[in-house]
N, C-alpha and C positions, 0 to 999 in steps of 0.2 A: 504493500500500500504506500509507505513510506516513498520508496522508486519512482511508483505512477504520479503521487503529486510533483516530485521532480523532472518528470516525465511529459506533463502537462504544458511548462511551457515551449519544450522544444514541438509537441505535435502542435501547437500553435504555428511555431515558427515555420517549420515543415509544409505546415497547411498554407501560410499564406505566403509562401514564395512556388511553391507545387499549384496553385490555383492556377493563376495565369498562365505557366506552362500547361497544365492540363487542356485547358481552354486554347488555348494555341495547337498544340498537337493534336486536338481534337477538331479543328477548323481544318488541319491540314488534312489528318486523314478524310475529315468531311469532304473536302474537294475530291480525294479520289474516290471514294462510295459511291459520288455523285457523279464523276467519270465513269466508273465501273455502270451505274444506275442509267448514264444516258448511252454510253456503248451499249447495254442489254437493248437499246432501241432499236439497233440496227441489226441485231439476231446474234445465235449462240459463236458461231468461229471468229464471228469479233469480238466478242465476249473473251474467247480464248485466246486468242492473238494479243489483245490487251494484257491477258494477265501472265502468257509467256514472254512479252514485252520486258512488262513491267520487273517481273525477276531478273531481265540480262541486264536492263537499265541501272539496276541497286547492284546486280555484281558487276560491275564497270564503277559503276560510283562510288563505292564503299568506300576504296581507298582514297578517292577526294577526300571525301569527306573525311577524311580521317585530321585533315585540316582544323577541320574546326572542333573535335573533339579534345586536339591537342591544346587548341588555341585556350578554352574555355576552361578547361585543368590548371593553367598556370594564370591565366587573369584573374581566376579565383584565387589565385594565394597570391600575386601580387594585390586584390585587394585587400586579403584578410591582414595582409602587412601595409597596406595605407600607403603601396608606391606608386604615384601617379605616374613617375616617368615610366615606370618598368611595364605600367599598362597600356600605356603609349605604344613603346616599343612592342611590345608581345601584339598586339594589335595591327600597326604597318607591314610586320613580318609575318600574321596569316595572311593578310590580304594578297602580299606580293606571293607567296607560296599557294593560297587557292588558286592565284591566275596561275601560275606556272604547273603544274599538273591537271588543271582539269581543263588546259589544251591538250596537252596528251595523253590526257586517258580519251577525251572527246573523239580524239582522231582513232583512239583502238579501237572505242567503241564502236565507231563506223565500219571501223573494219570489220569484227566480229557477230554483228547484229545478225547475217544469212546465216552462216555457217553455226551459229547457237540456234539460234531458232528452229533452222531443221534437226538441231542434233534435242531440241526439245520434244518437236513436235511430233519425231520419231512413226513417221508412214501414217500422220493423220493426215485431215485436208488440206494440199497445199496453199490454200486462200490464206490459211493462219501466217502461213508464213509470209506470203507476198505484202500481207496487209501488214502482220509486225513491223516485216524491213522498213517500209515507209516511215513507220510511225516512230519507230527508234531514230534513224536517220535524222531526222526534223529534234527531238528532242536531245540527242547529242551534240548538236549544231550548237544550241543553248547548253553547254553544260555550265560554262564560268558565271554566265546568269544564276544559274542553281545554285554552285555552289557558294557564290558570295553572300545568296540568299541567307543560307546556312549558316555562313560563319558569321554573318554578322549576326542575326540572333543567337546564337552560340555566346558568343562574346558578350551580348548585353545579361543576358542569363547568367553568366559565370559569373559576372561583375552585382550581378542581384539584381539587375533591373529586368524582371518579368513581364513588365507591364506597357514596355512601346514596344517590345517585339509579339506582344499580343497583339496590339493595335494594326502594327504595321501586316500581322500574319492575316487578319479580319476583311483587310481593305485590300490585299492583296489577290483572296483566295474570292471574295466578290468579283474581281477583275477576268480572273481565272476561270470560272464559273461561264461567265459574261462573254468572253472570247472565246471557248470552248465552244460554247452555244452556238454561236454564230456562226465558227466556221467548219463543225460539225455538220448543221442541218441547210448551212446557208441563210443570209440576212437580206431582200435588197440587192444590189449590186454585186455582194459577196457570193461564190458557190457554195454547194455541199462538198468539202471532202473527206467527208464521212471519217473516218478513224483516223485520218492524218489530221484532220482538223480540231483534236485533239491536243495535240503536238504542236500546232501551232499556235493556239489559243495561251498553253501555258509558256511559248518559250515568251510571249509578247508580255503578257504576265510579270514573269519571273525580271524582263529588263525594264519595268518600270519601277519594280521593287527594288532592285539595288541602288537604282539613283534619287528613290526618295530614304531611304537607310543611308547613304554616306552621306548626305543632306546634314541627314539630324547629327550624325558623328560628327562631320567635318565643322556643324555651326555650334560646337561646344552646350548642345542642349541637352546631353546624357552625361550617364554616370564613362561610361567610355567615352574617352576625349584622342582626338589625334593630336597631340603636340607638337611642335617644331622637330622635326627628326627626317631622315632617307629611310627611302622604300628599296634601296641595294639592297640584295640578300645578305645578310648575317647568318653565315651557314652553323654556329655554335645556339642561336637559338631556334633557328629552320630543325638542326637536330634536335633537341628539344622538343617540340611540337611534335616531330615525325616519331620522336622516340616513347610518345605517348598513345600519339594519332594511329601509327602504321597499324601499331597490332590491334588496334578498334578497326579499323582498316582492313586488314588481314581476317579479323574476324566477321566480319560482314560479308566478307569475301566469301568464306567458308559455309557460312549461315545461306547467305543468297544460292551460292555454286549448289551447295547441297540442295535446296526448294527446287533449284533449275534440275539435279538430277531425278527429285522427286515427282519433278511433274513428269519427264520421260516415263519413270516407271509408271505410271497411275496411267498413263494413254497406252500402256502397255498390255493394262488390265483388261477386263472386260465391259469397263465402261468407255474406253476411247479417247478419242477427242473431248468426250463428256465429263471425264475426270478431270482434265485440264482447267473446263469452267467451272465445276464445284469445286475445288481447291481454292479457284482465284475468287470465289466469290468468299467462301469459309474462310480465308488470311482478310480479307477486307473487312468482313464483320467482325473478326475476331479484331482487328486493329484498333475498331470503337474501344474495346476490351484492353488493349495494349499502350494505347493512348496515352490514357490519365495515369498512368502506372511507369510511362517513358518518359512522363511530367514529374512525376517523385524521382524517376531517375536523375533528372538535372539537376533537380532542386537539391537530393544528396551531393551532386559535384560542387556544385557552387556551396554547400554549407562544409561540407568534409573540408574543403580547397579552402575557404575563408578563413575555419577553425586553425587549420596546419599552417596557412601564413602567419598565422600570431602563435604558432608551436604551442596552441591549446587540445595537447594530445587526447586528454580524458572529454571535454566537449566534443571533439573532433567522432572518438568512440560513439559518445549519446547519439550527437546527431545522428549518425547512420544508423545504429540500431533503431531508432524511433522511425527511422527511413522507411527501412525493412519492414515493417511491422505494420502503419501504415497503407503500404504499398497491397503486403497480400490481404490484409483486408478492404479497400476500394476492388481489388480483383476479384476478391469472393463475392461481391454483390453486382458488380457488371458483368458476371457472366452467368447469372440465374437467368435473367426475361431474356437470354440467347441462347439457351438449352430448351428455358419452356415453348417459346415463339419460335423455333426452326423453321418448320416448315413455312410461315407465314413472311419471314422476311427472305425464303429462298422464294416464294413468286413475286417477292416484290424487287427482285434482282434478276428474273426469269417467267416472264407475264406470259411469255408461251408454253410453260408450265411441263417444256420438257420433261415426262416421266425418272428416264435414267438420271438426267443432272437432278431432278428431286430429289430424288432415293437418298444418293450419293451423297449431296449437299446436307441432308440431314443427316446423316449417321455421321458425316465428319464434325457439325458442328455440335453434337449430343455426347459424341466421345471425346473427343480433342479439348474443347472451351471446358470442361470441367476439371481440366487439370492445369488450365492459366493461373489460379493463384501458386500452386507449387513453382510455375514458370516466374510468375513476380518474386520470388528470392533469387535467382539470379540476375534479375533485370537490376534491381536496386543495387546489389553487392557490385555490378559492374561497375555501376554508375558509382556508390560512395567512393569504392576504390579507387579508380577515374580522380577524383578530387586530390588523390596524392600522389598524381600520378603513374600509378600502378593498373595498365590496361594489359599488362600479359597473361596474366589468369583467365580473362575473358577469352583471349583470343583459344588458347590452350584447350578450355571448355569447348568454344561451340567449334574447333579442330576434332575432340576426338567424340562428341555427342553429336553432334548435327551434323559434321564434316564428314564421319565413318559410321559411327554406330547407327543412326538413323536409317544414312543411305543403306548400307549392308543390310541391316536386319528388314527394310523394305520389302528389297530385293527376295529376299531367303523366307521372308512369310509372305508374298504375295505367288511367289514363285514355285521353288523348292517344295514349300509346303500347303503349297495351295490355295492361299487363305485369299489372294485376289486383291481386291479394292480394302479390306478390312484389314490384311498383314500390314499395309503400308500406312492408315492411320494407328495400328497400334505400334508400329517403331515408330512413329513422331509423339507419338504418349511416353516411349522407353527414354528417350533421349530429351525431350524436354526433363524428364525426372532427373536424369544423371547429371545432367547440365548444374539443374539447382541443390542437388548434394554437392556438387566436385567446390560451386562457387560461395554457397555458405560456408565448408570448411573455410576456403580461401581471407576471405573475411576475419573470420574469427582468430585467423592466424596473425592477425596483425602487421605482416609483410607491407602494406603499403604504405604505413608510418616512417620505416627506412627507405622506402624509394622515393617519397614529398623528400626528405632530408637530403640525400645525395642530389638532387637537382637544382637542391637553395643556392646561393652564392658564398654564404657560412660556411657552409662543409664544403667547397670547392676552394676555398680563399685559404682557411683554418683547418678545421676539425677535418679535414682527410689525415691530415699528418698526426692524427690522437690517437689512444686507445682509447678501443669505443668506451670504457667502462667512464674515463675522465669527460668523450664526445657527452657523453650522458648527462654525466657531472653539471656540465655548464649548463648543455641544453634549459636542464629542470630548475635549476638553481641561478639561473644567469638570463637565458631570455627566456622562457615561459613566465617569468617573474617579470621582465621588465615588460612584453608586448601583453600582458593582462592588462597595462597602464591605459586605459584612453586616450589615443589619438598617439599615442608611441612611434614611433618609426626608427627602423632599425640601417644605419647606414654600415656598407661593411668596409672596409679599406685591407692595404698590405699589412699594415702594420697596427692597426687597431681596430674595433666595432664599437660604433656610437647609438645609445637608445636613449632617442631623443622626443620632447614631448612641450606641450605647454608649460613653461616654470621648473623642467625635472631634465636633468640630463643626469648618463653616466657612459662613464668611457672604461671601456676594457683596453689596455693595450699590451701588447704580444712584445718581447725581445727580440730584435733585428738578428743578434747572432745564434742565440738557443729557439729560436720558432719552433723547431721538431718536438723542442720538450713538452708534455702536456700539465706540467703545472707553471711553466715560463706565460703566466699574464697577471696582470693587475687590474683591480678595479677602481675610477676615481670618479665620484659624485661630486654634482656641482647641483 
């Protein structure tokens, strides 16, 4: 009892930085439900084409994106240390690093859109694929659109401001909607084309939103400021970013690659091409479900990441477990009226009431959607760990659970053993379980309190050359003591570290010729 009332103010906290994000990733996924909802207009293999699309498009993207994952992990603990330059900086160097990859991932993706497609579609109707290629094509064109989109809400999020990249996501995914429409079914003077006009609705979309977001950055009206500085790559913080990013990156990669291998198998089955659209309708609703749950996911980075910038270890703990906690319960309750309502929201996704995609559609989202909350313990532990930098765990997980276990065990019960359509959703039941055992231990193991540490400038500058037992020493006794201070700031130099504040200074300084030693420093209060 004692716990819970201390426990109370952080689910406040939780709750009202997790809001806005909820609500925001829940607009975004709404754009695409409503993409998915207005493709069903045009019949079921665009239906499918869309949703084998959409999987090659996230496993091309990932590792953009992996940008902005990176980026929002260390804006967070440059906030929670109160360093405005160093937000500055972290800030010009995603922007320069989004455009710099996500022309080259743009241009593979173009490349690879045919030759995935068919290797998805695997001897279904070739229209899926001719209408894919289109539709990829046009939305790769647009990728540094997307992802600056990303990284700048990323960025204001990490920094704690939830609440314009809501705004901005609202008025965006209206645009999105609005254009889609139009050159979907045709306007007026505009044609129909039909599922490319899809594609083109959001890349038009997507570039009016990065020039009203650098807007707000660049006129000093957010908590993220661009300050006087060069957009030249700084390849020691590019690493940095990428050394957070890649493997969210890498894991998305595996996460997506694997869904792509998954729909191969399911069209393999005896529902067809028909698997293909009940999977891609089942991941879309289930996303509603994934949403506000990928909203406590950030809201952990940005609190984890805030906490460890002021090396408040034991807060830094609270908040994530309250994270966790949380998370699976908003998952227990958004996924009851998607288990009771199956079948009513699979015709509201499929008005021609196809039989086989019914059947299918509803046993996946009866079996699958009641195992999303065990799936919210890994979602969360990503993300809090994320906040200290520590995205290897993740990638490792959905490497040996999504990446192998899933696809394999598919294969081998849909197969091997007969089971068809029902083998393949009960290995995505096996591997979401294992996911969130492998990534709660992870968590609890506290490994990513030492990985925030070694990326600080402290332990780069200093405390590399200590034993850890003295790195410790200081840590608890030295600055978790002084950045408790309000408005504190910790300056680090060669030869001394200053924590500096309104009325309160103290200097720690290091000896020029014993530096290695770890008791060669002093402390002097002014």
């Amino acid at each position: 009892m004692q716990k819970l009332r201390r426990w109370m103010p952080l689910f406040r906290q939780v709750w009202v930085l997790s809001l806005p994000v909820i609500f925001t990733n829940l607009l975004q996924t709404l754009v695409s439900v409503i993409d998915t909802f207005m493709v069903g207009r045009l019949g079921p293999i665009q239906i499918a084409a869309a949703g084998m699309s959409n999987a090659i498009r996230l496993l091309v993207l990932v590792l953009v994106l992996s940008v902005a994952a990176g980026a929002m992990s260390l804006v967070a603990q440059a906030k929670g240390a109160r360093d405005r330059q160093r937000m500055s900086f972290v800030t010009r160097q995603a922007i320069t690093s989004g455009i710099m990859i996500s022309i080259f991932m743009g241009a593979g993706g173009i490349a690879l859109a045919r030759p995935l497609l068919m290797l998805a579609n695997n001897g279904g109707d070739p229209r899926a694929v001719e209408l894919g290629t289109a539709y990829l094509n046009i939305l790769f064109l647009g990728t540094p659109f997307l992802v600056l989109n990303i990284v700048f809400n990323r960025l204001m999020q990490g920094a704690g401001d939830t609440i314009t990249p809501l705004i901005l996501t609202g008025a965006l995914n209206a645009l999105n909607i609005f254009f889609n429409w139009v050159f979907m079914f045709g306007i007026g003077p505009v044609p129909a084309y039909g599922l490319s006009g899809a594609a083109i609705g959001t890349v038009i979309a997507r570039g009016l939103g990065i020039v009203v977001a650098f807007w707000i950055i660049k006129s000093d009206r957010n908590v993220i400021k661009i300050l006087p500085g060069t957009y030249w790559p700084n390849w020691r913080m590019i690493g940095d970013i990428f050394s957070i990013g890649v493997p969210s990156g890498i894991q998305g990669i595996f996460r997506n690659g694997a869904r792509l291998l998954v729909i191969g198998i399911i069209t393999s089955t005896e529902l067809g091409t028909y698997g293909a659209a009940a999977l891609a309708i089942g991941l879309q609703v289930e996303s509603l479900a994934f949403m506000p749950v990928l909203g406590i996911n950030v809201a952990a980075t940005s609190l984890v990441g805030q906490s460890l910038g002021r090396w408040q270890v034991q807060e830094a703990w609270e908040r994530g477990n309250v994270a966790h906690l949380f998370g699976v319960l908003v998952m227990a309750v958004l996924v009851s009226p998607i288990i009771l309502f199956a079948p009513q929201i699979l015709r509201l996704f499929d008005p021609s009431g196809q039989p086989i995609l019914a059947a299918a559609g509803v046993t996946y989202l009866r079996l699958n959607t009641f195992f999303l909350p065990v799936a919210a313990i890994s979602m969360i532990a990503n993300g809090a760990m994320r906040g200290g930098g520590d995205s290897t765990p993740g990638m490792l997980s959905t490497m040996i659970f999504q990446g192998a276990v899933s696809t394999i065990l598919a294969y081998l019960l849909a197969f091997p053993l007969e089971m068809g359509s029902m083998g393949v959703w009960i290995a995505l039941v096996i591997g979401v379980v294992g996911n969130a055992s492998f990534m709660g231990w992870r968590w609890l193991s506290g490994h990513w309190i030492e990985v925030a540490l070694r990326k600080s400038e402290l332990y780069r500058v200093h405390l590399v050359h200590w034993a850890p037992e003295m790195a410790e020493r200081y840590l608890r006794e030295v600055k978790a003591v002084q950045m408790a201070r309000p408005g504190t700031i910790e300056q680090v130099e060669s030869q001394r570290v200053v924590y500096q504040s309104a009325g309160h200074r103290v200097e720690v300084r290091f000896g020029s010729e014993n530096r290695h030693r770890t008791t060669d420093y002093r402390i002097l209060i002014q």
